[in-house]
C-alpha positions as CSV (number, residue, x, y, z in Angstrom):
1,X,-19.8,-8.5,-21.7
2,X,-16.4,-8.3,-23.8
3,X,-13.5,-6.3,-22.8
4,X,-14.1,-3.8,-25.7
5,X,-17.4,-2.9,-24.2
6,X,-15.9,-2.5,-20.7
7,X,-13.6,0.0,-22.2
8,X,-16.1,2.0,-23.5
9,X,-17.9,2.3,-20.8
10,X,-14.7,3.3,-18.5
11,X,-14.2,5.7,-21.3
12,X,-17.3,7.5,-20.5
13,X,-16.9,7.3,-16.9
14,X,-13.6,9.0,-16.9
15,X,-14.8,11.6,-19.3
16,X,-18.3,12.5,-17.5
17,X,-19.7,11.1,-14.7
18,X,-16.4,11.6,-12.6
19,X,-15.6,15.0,-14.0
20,X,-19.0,16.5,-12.8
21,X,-19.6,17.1,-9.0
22,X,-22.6,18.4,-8.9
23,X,-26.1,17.1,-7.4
24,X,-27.8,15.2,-9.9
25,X,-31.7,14.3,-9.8
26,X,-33.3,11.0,-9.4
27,X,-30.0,9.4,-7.8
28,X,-30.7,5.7,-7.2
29,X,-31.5,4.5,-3.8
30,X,-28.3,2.9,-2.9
31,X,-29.7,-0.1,-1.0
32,X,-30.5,-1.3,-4.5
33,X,-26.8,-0.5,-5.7
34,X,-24.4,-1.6,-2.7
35,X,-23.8,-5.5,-3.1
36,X,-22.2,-8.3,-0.5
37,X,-19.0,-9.7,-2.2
38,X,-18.1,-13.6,-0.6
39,X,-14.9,-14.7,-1.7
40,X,-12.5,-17.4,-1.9
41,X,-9.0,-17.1,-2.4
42,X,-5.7,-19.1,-2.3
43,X,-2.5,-17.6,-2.0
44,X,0.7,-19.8,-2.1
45,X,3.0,-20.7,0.6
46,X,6.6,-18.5,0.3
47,X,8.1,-21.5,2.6
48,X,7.6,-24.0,0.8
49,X,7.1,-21.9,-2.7
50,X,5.8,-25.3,-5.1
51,X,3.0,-25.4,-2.8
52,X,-0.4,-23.1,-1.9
53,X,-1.7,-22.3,1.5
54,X,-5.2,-23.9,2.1
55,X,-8.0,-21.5,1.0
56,X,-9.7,-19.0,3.1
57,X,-13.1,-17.0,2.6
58,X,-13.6,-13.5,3.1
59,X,-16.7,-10.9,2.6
60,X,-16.8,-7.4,1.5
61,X,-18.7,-4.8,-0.1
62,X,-19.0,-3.2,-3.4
63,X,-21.2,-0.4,-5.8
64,X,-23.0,-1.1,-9.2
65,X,-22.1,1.3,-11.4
66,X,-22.8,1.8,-15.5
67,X,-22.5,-0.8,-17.6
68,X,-23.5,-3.4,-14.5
69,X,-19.8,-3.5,-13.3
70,X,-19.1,-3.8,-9.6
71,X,-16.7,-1.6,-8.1
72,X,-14.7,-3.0,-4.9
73,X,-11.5,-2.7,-3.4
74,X,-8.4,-4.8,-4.6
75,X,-8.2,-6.7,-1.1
76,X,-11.5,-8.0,-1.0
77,X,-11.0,-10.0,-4.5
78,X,-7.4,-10.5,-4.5
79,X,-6.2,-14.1,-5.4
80,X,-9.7,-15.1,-5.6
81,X,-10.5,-18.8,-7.0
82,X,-14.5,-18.3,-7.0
83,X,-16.9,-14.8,-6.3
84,X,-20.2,-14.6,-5.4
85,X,-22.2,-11.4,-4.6
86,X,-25.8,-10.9,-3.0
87,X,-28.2,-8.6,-3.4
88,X,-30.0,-7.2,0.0
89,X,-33.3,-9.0,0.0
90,X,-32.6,-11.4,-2.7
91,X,-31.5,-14.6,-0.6
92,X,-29.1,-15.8,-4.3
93,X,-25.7,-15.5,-4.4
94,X,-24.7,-15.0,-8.5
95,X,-21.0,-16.2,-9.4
96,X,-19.1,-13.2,-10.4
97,X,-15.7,-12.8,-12.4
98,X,-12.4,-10.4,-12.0
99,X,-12.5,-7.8,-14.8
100,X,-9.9,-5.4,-13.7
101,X,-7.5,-4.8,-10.1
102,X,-4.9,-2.4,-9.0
103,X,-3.3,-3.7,-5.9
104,X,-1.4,-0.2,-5.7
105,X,-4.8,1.6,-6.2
106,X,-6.9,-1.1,-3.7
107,X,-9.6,-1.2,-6.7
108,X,-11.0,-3.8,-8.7
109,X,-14.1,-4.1,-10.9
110,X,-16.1,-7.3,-11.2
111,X,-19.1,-8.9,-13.4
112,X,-21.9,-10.9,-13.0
113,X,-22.7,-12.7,-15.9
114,X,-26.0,-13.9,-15.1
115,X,-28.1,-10.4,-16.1
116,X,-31.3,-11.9,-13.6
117,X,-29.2,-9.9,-11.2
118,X,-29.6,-6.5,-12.0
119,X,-33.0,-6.7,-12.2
120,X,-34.5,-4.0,-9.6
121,X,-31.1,-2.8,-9.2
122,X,-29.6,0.7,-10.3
123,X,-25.7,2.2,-10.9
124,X,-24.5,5.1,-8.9
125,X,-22.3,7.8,-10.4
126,X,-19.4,9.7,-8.9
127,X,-19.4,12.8,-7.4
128,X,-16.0,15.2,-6.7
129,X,-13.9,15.4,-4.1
130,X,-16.1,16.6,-0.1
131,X,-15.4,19.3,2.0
132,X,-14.1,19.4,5.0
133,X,-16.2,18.7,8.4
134,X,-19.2,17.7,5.5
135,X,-21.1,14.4,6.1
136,X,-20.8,11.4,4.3
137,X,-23.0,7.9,4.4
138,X,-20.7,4.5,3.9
139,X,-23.1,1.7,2.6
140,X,-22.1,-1.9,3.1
141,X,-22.1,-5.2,4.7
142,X,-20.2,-5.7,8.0
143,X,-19.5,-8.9,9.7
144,X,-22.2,-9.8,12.4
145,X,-25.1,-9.1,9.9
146,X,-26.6,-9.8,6.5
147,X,-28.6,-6.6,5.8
148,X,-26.3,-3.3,4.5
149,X,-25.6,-1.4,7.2
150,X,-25.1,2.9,6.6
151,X,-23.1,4.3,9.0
152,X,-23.0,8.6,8.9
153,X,-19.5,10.6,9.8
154,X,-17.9,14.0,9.1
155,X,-14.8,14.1,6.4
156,X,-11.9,15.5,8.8
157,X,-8.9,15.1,6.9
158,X,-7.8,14.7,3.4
159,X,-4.5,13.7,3.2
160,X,-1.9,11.5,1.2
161,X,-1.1,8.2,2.9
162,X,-0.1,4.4,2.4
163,X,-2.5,2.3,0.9
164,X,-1.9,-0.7,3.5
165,X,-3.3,-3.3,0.9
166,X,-0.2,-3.7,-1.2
167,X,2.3,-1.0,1.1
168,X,3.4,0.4,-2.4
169,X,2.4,3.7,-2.7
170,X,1.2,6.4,-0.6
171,X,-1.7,8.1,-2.3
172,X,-4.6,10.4,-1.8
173,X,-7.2,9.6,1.3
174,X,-9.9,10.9,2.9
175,X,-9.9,10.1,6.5
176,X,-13.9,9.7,8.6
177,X,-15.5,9.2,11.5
178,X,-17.8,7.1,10.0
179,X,-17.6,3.1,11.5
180,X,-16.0,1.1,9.2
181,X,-15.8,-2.4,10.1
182,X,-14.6,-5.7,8.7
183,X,-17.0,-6.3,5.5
184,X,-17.4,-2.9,4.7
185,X,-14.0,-2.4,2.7
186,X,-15.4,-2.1,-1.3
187,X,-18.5,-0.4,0.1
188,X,-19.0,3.7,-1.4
189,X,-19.7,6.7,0.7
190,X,-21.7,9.0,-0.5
191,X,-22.9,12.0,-0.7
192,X,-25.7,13.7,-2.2
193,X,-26.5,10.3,-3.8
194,X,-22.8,10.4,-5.9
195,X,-20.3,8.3,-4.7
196,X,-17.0,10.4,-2.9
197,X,-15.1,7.5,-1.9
198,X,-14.7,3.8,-1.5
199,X,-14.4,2.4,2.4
200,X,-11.0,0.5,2.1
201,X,-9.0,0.8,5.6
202,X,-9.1,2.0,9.2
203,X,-5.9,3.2,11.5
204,X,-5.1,0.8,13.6
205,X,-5.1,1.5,17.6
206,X,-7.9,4.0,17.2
207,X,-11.9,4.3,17.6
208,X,-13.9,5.5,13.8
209,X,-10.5,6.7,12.4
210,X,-11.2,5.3,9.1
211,X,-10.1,6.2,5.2
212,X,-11.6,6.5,1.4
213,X,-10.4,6.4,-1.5
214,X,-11.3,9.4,-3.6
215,X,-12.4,10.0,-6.8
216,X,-9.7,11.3,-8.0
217,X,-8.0,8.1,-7.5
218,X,-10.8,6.1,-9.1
219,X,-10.6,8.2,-12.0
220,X,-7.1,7.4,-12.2
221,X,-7.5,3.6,-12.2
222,X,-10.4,3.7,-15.0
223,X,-8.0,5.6,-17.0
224,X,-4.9,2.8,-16.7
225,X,-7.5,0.3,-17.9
226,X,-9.0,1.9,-20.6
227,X,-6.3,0.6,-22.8
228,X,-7.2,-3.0,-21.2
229,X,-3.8,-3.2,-19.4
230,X,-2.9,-2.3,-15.4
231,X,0.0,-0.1,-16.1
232,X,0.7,1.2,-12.5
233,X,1.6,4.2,-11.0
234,X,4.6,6.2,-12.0
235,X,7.2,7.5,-9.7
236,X,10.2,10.2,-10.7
237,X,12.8,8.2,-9.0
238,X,13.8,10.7,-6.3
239,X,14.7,10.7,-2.7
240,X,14.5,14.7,-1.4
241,X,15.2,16.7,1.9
242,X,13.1,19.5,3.1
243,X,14.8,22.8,2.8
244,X,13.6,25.1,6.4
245,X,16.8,25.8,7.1
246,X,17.8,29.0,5.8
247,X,21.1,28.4,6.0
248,X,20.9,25.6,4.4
249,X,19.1,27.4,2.0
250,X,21.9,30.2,1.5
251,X,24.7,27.6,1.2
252,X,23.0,26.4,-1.6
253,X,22.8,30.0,-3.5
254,X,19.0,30.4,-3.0
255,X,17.6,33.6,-2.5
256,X,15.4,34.8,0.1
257,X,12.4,34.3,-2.3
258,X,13.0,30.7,-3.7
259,X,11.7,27.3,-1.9
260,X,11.5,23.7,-2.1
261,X,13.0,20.6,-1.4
262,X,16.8,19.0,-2.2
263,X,17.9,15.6,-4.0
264,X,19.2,13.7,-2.0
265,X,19.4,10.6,-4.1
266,X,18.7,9.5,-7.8
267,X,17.7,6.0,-8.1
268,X,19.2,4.6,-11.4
269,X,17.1,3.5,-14.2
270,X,14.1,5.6,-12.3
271,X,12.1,8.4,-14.6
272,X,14.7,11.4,-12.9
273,X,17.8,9.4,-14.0
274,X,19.7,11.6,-17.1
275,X,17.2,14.8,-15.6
276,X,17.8,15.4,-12.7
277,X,20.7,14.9,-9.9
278,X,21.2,15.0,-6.3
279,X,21.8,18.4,-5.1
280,X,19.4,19.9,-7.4
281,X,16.3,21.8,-6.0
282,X,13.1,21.4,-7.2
283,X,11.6,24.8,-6.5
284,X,8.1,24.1,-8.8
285,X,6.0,20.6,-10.4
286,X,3.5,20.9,-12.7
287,X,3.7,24.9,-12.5
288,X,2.6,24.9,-8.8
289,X,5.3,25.9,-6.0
290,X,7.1,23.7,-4.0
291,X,7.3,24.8,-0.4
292,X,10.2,24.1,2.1
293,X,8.2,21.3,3.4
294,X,7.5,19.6,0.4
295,X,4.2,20.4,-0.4
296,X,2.3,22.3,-2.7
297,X,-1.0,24.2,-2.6
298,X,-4.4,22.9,-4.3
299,X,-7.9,23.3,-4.1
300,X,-8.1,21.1,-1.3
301,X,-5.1,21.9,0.9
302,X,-1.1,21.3,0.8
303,X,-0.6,18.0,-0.1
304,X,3.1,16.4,-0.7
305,X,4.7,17.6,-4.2
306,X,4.7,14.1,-5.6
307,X,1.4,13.8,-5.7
308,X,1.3,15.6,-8.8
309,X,3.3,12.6,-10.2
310,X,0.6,10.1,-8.7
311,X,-1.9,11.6,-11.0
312,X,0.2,10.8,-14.2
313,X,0.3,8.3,-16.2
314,X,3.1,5.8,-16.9
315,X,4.7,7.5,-20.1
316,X,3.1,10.9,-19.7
317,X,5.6,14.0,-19.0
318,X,5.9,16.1,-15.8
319,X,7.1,19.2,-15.9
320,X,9.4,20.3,-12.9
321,X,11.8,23.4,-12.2
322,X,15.0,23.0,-10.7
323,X,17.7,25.1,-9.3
324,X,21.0,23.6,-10.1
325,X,24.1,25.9,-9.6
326,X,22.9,29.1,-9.2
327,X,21.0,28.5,-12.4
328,X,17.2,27.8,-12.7
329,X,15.9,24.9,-15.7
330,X,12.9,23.9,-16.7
331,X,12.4,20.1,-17.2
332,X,10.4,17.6,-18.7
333,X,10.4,14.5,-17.5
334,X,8.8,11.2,-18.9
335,X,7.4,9.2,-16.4
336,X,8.1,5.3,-15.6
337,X,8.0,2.7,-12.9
338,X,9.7,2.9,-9.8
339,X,12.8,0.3,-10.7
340,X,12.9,-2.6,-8.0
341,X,15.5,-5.0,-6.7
342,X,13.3,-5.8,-4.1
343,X,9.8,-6.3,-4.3
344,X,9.4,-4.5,-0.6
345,X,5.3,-4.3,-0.9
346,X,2.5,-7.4,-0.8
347,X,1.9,-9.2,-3.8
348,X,-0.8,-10.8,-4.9
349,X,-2.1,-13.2,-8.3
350,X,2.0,-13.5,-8.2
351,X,3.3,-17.6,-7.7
352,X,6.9,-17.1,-6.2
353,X,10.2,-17.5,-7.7
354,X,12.2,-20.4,-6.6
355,X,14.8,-22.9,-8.0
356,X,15.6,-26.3,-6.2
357,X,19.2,-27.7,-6.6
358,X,20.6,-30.7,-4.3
359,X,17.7,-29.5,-1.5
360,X,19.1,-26.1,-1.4
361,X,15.9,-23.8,-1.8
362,X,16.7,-20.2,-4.0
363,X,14.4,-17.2,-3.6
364,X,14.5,-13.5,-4.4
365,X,14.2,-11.6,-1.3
366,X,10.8,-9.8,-0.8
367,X,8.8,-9.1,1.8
368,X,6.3,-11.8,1.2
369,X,9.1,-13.9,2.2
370,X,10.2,-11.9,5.4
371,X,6.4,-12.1,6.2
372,X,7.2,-15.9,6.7
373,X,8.6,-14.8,9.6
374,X,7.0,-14.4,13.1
375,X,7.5,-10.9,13.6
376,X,9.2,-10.4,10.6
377,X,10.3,-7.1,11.0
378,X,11.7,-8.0,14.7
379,X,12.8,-11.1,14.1
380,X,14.1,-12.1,10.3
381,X,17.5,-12.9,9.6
382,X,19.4,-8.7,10.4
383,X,21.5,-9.2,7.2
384,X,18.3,-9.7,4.7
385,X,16.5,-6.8,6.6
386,X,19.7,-4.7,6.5
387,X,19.5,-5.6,2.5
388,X,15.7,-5.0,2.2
389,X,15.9,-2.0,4.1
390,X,18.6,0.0,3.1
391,X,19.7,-1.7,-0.2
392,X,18.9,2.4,-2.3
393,X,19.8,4.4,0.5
394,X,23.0,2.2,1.0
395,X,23.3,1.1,-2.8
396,X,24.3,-2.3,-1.8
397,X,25.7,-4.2,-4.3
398,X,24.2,-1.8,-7.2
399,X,25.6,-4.4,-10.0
400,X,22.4,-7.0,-8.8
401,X,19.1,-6.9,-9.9
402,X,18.1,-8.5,-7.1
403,X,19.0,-10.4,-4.4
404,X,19.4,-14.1,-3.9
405,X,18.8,-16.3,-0.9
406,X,19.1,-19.7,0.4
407,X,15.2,-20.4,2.0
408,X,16.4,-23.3,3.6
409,X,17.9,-26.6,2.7
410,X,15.4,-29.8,2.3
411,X,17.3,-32.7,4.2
412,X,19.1,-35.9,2.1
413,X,21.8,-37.9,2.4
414,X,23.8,-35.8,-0.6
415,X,23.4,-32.6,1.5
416,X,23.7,-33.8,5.0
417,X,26.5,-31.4,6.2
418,X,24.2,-28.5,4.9
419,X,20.6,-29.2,6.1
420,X,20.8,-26.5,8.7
421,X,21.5,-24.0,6.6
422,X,19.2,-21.0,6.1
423,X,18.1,-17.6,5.1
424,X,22.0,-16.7,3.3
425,X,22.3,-14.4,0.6
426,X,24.2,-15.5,-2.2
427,X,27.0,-14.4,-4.0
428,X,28.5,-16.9,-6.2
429,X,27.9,-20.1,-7.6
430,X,30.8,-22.5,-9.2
431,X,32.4,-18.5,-9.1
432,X,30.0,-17.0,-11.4
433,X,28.7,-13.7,-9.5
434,X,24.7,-14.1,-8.5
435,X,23.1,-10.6,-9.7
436,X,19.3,-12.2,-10.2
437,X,17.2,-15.4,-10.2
438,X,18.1,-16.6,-13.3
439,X,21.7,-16.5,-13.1
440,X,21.8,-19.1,-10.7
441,X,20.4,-22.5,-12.9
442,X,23.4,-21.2,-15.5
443,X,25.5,-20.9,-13.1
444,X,25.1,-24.8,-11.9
445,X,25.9,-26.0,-15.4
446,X,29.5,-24.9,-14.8
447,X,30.6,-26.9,-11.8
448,X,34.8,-26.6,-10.1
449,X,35.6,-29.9,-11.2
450,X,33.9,-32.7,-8.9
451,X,32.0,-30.0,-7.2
452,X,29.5,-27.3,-6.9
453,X,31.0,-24.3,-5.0
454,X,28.4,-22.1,-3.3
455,X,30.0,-18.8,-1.3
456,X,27.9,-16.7,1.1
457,X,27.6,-12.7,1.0
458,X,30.3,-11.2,3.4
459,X,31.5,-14.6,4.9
460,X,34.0,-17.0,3.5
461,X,31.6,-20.0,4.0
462,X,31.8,-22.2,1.1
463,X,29.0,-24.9,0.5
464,X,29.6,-28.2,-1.4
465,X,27.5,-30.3,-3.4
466,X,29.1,-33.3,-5.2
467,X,28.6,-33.0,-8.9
468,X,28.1,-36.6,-9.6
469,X,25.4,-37.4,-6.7
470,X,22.8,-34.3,-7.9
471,X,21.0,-35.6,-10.7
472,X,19.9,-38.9,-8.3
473,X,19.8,-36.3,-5.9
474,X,17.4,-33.8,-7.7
475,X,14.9,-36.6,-8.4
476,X,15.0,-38.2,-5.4
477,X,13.7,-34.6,-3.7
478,X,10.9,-34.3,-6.1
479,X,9.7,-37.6,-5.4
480,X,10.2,-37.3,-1.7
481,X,9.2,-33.6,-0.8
482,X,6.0,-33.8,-4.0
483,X,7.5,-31.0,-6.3
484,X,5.9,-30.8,-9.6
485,X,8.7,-28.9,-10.5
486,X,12.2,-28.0,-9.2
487,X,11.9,-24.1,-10.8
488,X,9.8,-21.3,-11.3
489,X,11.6,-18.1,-12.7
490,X,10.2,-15.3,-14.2
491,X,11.7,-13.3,-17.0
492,X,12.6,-9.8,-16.4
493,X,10.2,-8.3,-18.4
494,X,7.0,-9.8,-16.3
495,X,6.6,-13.0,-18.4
496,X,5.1,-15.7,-16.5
């Protein structure tokens, strides 16, 4: 199947199937809908960043829906080299393909070329958004067995939350009782024979305390790949402060009938920045109330005020009131992508940035290289968790795109009074200032006479490399450490 036709079918999803919630005869049996994903994936090694991990293979579950596309979560298919999914009671495995993924949504869809497979099997369709204390079924394949296994619980919570997959975004959830297990991630629940949710995570620590994603974040994800791209979520940009205080309330010039929540910070280059500043008081979103808490009310519950912004689409306008000065405006504000100077979430079908010079390893600091770390959180260098941490609240060094490191130094006889150096971020190099990845193989071609001049942030520590030993230097690395290449850096508008 092309792309085209994918569309179109996602097209009709997003305007039907998910937009009606009501029982529907002759629903499918989903034992002949809910599939075994097996895959295998690689994903590359941020120590030593010209190199991959050895691969690994994982299982998980996933729905046929219309148009013979398999609906799973992101995790389950993320930096996959080869798919395969089973039927229950057909003892094949089919090869499969990646059509679409949202790490930020945990969703993918996949195909099966080979059309043998769908014989005898049918496509569920989406149902809304369960009540409270109602009863869902979860269909997949757990570890420790071959045959789908349903497992039964009551919906107790619906609630906005992290999606642990990428650590991105916090979205819409709906929190069960039902078992989820290892395997079962990609699997549907469903009620009423319409899918409600996809299994994708359990809280850790506790006994059948395990989440869905909704429809409506489904629907969302259909509708950023309908134009055959994975746009994202949008975010406005904003750090806020809850506004109970009553006092607090009157120093601002509220009256005793306005709420919502203060900015406290405006992250440049985000969607808010030019609309709205800190101190300003968004008392409504999207013509629904902000409360003193944050939320807002909908038909099923208070959630958070942002999530009317999850909802959007990247380019699409949110309208917001504010209070600013004693004065109330209303706003419209476009929508675009959180800007980042750190990527501080998981990442995925990504190959890490690097650049090799005399043995000295560059990076951009991320988490996936703080997750290198033992205990990263505990135990990584405290001045690049200080920087990945606190670099908006803090507004470290707000002239950097991002921020540089030294990974570590690879040992040779032109570096020797450096090879224990590690985990530094940089600041200059030959005294030209370090403000992204790409700055720093320029930066070498202007040495300070018979040397390269390295400086360290907040230290006076200068490291040395002698300009006439790196180009023997530079091959003699590659041949000895088995580099294809000394560089891999990415433009900044996403080119790989």
């Amino acid at each position: 199947m092309n792309k085209k036709a994918i569309l179109a079918i996602l097209i009709a999803l997003t305007c039907g199937g998910i937009a009606n919630i009501g029982l529907r005869a002759g629903q499918p049996d989903p034992h002949r809908s809910v599939v075994k994903i097996v895959t295998t994936s690689i994903r590359p090694d941020y120590s030593n960043p010209w190199k991959m991990l050895a691969p690994t293979a994982s299982s998980g579950s996933g729905a046929v829906i219309k148009g013979n596309l398999i609906l799973t979560n992101a995790h389950v298919v993320s930096d996959a080299t080869y798919i395969q999914v089973q039927k229950e009671n057909d003892p094949d495995q089919y090869q499969a393909s990646l059509a679409f993924i949202s790490h930020e949504c945990d969703l993918a869809l996949i195909r099966v070329g080979d059309q043998k497979f769908f014989e005898g099997t049918g496509h569920l369709e989406f149902g809304g958004m369960p009540a409270l204390r109602s009863t869902v079924a979860t269909f997949g394949y757990p570890a420790g067995g071959e045959s789908i296994s349903i497992t039964e619980g009551i919906v107790s919570r619906i609630e906005t939350g992290t999606y642990s997959h990428s650590g991105k975004q916090s979205l819409l959830m709906i929190q069960t009782d039902a078992a989820l297990n290892p395997g079962n991630s990609g699997g549907p629940a469903v009620q009423d024979g319409l899918i409600i949710g996809v299994a994708f995570q359990v809280q850790a620590g506790s006994d059948n305390i395990g989440y869905l994603i909704p429809v409506p974040v489904i629907d969302h994800f259909f509708r950023d790949i309908s134009d055959g791209l994975i746009d994202g979520i949008p975010s406005l940009g904003i750090f806020t402060q809850p506004l109970q205080s009553r006092h607090y309330r009157e120093y601002l010039g509220m009256d005793g009938r306005d709420t919502g929540v203060m900015v406290s910070h405006v992250v440049p280059g985000g969607s808010a920045d030019g609309y709205i500043t800190e101190g300003d008081v968004i008392t409504a979103i999207e013509g629904a109330t902000v409360a003193n808490d944050g939320t807002i009310a909908t038909g099923i519950g208070r959630l958070f005020f942002m999530t009317a912004v999850d909802f959007k689409q990247m380019g699409d306008r949110v309208g917001i009131e504010i209070f600013r000065k004693g004065k109330k405006e209303k706003l419209s504000v476009p929508l675009r992508p959180f800007p980042e100077r750190v990527k501080w979430y998981n990442e995925y079908e990504t190959m890490p940035e690097y650049y090799i010079f005399g043995g000295i390893i560059f990076q951009p600091l991320s988490r996936e290289y703080l997750k290198t770390w033992e205990k990263w959180w505990i135990n990584a260098d405290r001045a690049m968790l200080y920087h990945y941490a606190h670099h908006i609240s803090d507004r470290i060094r707000p002239e950097r795109r991002e921020f540089v490191i030294i990974n570590r130094v690879l040992p040779d006889s032109a570096n020797t009074y450096v090879s224990d150096v590690r985990d530094m971020i940089v600041s200059e190099v030959n005294g030209i200032r370090i403000t992204c990845m790409k700055d720093v193989p320029k930066a070498f071609m202007s040495p300070r006479g018979k040397f390269h001049v390295i400086s360290i942030d907040g230290t006076n520590v200068r490291l040395l490399l002698r300009v006439d030993e790196m180009e023997e230097a530079n091959l003699r690395l590659q041949q000895a450490y088995d580099i294809p290449s000394m560089q891999r850096i990415y433009s900044r508008e996403g080119e790989r």
